[in-house]
N, C-alpha and C positions, 0 to 999 in steps of 0.2 A: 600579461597575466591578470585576473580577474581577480579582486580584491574584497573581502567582505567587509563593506563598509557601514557603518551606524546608517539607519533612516530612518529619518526623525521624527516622521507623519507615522510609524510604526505603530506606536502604542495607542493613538489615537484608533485605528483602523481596529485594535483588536479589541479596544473596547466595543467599538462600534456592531463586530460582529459577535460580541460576546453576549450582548444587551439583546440583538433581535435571534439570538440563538438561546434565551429566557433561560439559561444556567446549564443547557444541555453539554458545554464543553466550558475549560478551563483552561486559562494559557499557560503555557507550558515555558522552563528557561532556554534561551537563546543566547550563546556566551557572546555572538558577535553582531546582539544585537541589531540582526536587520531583518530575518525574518516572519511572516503572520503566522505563528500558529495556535492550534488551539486543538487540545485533544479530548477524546470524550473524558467528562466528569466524573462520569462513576462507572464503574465494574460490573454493573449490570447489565449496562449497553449491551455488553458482551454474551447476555443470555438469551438475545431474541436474532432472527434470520436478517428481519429488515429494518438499517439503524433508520430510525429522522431524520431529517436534514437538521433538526434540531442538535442532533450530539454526534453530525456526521464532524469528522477531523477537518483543521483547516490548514495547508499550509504553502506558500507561496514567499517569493524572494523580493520583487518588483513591487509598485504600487498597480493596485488593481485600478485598469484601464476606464477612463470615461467612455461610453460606448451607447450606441443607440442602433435598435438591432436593423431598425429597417434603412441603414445607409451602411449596414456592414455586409464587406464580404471577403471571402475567400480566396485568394489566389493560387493559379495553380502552376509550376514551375519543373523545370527539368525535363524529364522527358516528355511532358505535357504543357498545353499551355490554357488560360483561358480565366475567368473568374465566376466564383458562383456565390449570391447574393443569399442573405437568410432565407428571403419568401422561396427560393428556386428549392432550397435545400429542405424545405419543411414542405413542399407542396409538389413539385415536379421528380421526386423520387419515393421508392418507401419509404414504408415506415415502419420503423421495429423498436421492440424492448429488451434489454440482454440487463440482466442483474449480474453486478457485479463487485469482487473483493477489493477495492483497492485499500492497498499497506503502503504508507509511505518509506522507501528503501531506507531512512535511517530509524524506524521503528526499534526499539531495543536498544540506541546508542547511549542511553544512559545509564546500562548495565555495565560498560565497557567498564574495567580497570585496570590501569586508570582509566580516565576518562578522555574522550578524545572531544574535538570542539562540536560547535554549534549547538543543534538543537537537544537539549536531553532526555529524548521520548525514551517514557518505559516501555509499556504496549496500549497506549492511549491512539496512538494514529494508526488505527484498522476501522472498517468501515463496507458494509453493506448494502447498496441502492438497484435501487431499478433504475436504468438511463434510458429514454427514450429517445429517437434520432435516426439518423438514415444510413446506410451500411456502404461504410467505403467501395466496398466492392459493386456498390449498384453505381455510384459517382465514376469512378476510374475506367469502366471500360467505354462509356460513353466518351470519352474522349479520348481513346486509343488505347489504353492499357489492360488487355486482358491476361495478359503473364507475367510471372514472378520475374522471373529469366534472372534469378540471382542480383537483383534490385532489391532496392531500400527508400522506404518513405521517411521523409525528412519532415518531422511537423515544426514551426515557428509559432510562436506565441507571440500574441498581440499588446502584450506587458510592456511595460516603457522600463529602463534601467538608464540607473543614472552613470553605472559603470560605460565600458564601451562594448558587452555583449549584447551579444542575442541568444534568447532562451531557442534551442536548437536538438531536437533530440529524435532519435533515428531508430527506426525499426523495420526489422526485414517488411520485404512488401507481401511475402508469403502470408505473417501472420494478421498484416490491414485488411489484406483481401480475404482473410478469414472468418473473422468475428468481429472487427473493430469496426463503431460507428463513428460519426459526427454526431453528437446528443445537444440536445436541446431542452430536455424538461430530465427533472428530478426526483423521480419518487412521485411520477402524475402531475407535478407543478411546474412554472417554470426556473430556470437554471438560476438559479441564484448568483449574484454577482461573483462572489467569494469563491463560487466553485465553478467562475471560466464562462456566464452570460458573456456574449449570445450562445457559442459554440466549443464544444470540448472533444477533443477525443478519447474516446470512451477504449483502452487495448483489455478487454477482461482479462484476469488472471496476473495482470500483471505490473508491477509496482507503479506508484503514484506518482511518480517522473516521469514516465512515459505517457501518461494519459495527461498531455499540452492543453494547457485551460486558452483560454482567450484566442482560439485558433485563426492566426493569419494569413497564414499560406502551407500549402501542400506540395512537396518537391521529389517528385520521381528521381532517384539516383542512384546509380553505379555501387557505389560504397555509400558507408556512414559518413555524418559531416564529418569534414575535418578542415582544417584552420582555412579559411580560404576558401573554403568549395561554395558559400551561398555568395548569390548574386546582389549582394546588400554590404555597406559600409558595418566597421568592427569587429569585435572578435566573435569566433562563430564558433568555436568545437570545446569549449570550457566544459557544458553540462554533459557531452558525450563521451570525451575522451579523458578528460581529469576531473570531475565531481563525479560518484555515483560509480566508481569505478573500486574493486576490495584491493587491498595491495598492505604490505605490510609498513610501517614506520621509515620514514626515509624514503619512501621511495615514490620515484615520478613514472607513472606505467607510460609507455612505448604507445603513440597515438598508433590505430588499426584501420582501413581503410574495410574491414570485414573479418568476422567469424564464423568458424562453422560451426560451430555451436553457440546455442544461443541460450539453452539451459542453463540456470545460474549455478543449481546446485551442480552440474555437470563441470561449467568449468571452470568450481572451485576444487573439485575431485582433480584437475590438471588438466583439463585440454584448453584453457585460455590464461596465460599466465597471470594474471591483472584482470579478473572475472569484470564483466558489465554486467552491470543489476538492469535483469530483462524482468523474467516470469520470477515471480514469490514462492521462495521456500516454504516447505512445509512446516506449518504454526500450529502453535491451540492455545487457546483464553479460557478459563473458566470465569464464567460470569457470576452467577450463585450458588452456593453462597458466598457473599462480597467480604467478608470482613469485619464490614461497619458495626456488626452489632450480635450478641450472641442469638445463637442458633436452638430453638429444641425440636428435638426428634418427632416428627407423625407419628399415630397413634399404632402404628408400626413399629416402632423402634427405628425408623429410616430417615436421612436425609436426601434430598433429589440435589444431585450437583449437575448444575447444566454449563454449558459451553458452544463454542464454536469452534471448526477446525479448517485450515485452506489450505491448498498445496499450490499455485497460482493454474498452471496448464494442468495438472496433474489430478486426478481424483483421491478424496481422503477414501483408505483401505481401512482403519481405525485406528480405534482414539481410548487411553488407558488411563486410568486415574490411580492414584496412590496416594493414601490419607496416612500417611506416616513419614512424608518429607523425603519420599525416591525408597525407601526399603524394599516393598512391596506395590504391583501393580495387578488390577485389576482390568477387564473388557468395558466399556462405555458402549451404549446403543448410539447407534447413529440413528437420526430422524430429521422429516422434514422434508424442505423442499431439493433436490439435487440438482442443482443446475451444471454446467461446465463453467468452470471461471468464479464460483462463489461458494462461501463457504458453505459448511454441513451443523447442525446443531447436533448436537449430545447430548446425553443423561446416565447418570449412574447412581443407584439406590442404596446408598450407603446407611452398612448397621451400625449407625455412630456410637460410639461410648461418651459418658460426658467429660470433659477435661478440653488440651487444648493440643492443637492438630494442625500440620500443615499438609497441603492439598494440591497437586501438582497435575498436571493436564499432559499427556504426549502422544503425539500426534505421528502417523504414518501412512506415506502416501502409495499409490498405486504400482510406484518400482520400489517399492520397500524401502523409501527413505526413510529414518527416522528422526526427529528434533533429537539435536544434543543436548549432554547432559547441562554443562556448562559453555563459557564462554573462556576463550583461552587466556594465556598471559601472550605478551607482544610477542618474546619471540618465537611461538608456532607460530606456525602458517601450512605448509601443505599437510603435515601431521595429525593435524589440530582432529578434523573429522575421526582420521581413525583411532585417536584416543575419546571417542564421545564429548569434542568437544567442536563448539564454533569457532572457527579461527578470528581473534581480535584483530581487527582491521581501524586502519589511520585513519577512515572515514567511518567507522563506526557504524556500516553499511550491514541489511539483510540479514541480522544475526536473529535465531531460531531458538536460541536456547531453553530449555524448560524452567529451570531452579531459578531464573530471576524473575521468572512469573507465577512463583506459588503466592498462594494466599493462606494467610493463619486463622484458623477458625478456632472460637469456642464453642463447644458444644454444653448446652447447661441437663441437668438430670430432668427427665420427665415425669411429673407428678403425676402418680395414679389420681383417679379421682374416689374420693370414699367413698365407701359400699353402706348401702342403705339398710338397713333393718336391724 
């Protein structure tokens, strides 16, 4: 079993990328200390389509790998075989850009009550980018794979652990040969160490586990990993089949060799008993106004509260705000760029009163999901949803809920200005 152990080069590292990230992100607690993360610093982030790499989220287990791109390559495994080197992957295929949401799957776990371990993100680890890179589906048929045929691609990360895994994580092959690329550059620059130089795979829509930084090898298979199944020494099925997996207190989910579903929010509704965190629930942040400082009204009487909203595979249908702490809800315009796989921004013209308000954001997606209201106590679990609520899960996994992301705003009176004569 996999063990979460102190590493000690940790804090170094996050200084490190907290310094050339010039105050865009802020580290966030890690109860078991081991490790990097860094979420964005402020609330604002959350007002605009495309974050920086500045205040993009940072978060990773392993120490990031010494690497030098032009002696790196790719392996390819399973039902394929062969290697393919950086220059091949950036020059002898296309070339595309897919903007995308990635949410790290324990976003939110420090809403949980209690509180379950590891990292305590509010809603600091969500995130924005444009990834440039070459689309699996142009790599894989060149060397014999042009069908799903109820396969799974297995990506490996190039991460050293000091434990005896391997970061290992598995996604049908339906949705690689989809929309997911090999990325190489960041928002037009190149890949920053921190976020998986040389190569990453980029899965839009869908949580920040699944898209393997430091990519090693690519492994055509049958089913998900599972203990055993890669051709390499150690344990291999930890991050697929027991981290990153919802399940309630006590318990050890049943490893799966495949699901038919692969919707999260689907199979916490029950068709997988022990949901794997694939594609992102439906979310919403408001970004502005932030908090930090009181607010007064345009010469309107109006405040503009903006936000973002994602549903991972899913498109946002709309997005409701309510300046009274969930009593009342209001429509929000959607605007902006819509892509598949990234979020949508919002605005709602609120006729503020002056005093003091909380501000609440909810989100619904294209099959009428909606963000709950709450997050549960331990023990819901399958009920949880249809009492408007997140079911609290042992990993602290994928929770959506709205009330632990309001913001409290003052609003101050607006001075007329005096009248002349």
């Amino acid at each position: 079993m996999v063990t979460e152990q102190p590493r000690t080069n940790r804090h170094d590292e996050i200084s490190a990328i907290a310094k050339a990230k010039d105050g865009g992100v802020t580290e966030m607690r890690d109860e078991a200390d081991k490790y990097t993360v860094l979420g964005a610093a402020r609330r604002r982030t959350f007002a605009n389509w495309l974050t920086p790499i500045e205040e993009h989220f940072v978060c990773h287990r392993n120490d990031i790998p010494a690497i030098e791109a032009d002696e790196w390559t790719v392996s390819l495994a399973g039902h394929v075989e062969g290697d393919i080197s950086m220059a091949d992957i950036k020059t002898e295929y296309p070339t595309v850009a897919v903007a995308h949401t990635m949410e790290c799957a324990g976003n939110g776990r420090g809403q949980h009550r209690p509180e379950t371990g590891s990292v305590q993100w509010g809603f600091e680890a969500a995130a924005t980018a444009v990834w440039t890179g070459t689309p699996v589906s142009s790599i894989l048929p060149v060397h014999g794979i042009e069908s799903p045929e109820n396969r799974w691609l297995t990506t490996i990360g190039g991460d050293p652990s000091d434990e005896e895994d391997v970061f290992a994580r598995s996604i049908p092959l339906t949705k690689a040969l989809d929309d997911c690329i090999l990325a190489y550059e960041m928002n037009g620059e190149p890949l920053p160490r921190e976020h998986g130089y040389p190569v990453r795979l980029i899965v839009p829509g869908w949580y920040g586990v699944n898209n393997v930084k430091w990519v090693d090898e690519l492994m055509i298979t049958d089913s998900m990993v599972t203990e055993g199944s890669l051709e390499r020494p150690g344990k291999h099925a930890y991050w697929q089949q027991v981290a990153y997996r919802l399940h309630p207190a006590g318990v050890e989910p049943d490893p799966l060799e495949s699901v038919d579903t692969i919707d999260t929010w689907e199979q916490l509704e029950g068709a997988v008993e022990h949901p794997y965190t694939f594609d992102a629930n439906v979310m919403s942040i408001i970004g502005t106004p932030d908090g930090s400082s009181p607010v007064t009204p345009r010469t309107d009487g109006t405040v503009e509260v903006c936000g973002v909203a994602w549903a991972g595979d899913d498109a946002i249908e709309r997005v409701e705000i309510s300046v009274d702490g969930g009593d009342t809800w209001a429509d929000a315009e959607l605007f902006g760029p819509d892509y598949s796989g990234a979020w949508r921004l919002f605005r709602y013209d609120w006729a503020a009163k002056a005093g003091r308000h909380v501000l609440l954001s909810r989100a619904t997606d294209e099959l009428y999901r909606r963000q709950p209201k709450t997050i549960s106590d331990p023990h819901a679990w399958r009920d949880a949803l249809a009492r408007d609520e997140f079911p609290w899960n042992e990993g602290g996994y994928a929770a959506n809920a709205v009330e632990p992301n309001g913001v409290e705003i003052t609003v101050l009176e607006r001075e007329e200005p005096a009248s002349s004569g």
